[in-house]
C-alpha positions, 0 to 999 in steps of 0.5 A: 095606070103608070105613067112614064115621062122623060126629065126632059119632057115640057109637056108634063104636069103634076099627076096623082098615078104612080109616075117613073121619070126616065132621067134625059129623056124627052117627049119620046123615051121610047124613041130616044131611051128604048133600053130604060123604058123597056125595064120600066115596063117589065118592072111594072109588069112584073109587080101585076098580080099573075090573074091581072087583066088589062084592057085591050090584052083580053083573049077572047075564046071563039067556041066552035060552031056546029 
């Protein structure tokens, strides 16, 4: 888990997971800072190991019936 948060945000509190604070950004850096969140997240990504699987992103492989 990495969280992002806007500098701006009034609902943030201490946390213990790696964090990355978009500077002027508020509740909704995805709204109101797209570009800078978007390389947030690839940095973050790229740093996952190649064989890393996240929740929720599984593909599930349907065998065919006979």
């Amino acid at each position: 888990m990495h969280i992002i948060a806007g500098s701006r945000d009034p609902l943030t509190y201490p946390v213990s997971a790696p964090t990355t604070v978009i500077d002027g950004a508020g509740h909704y850096p995805h709204l109101t800072h797209p570009e800078q969140l978007t390389e947030v997240l690839d940095s973050v990504r790229n740093q996952l190991p190649r064989d890393a699987v996240t929740p929720g992103r599984q593909t599930i492989r349907h065998s065919a019936r006979a």
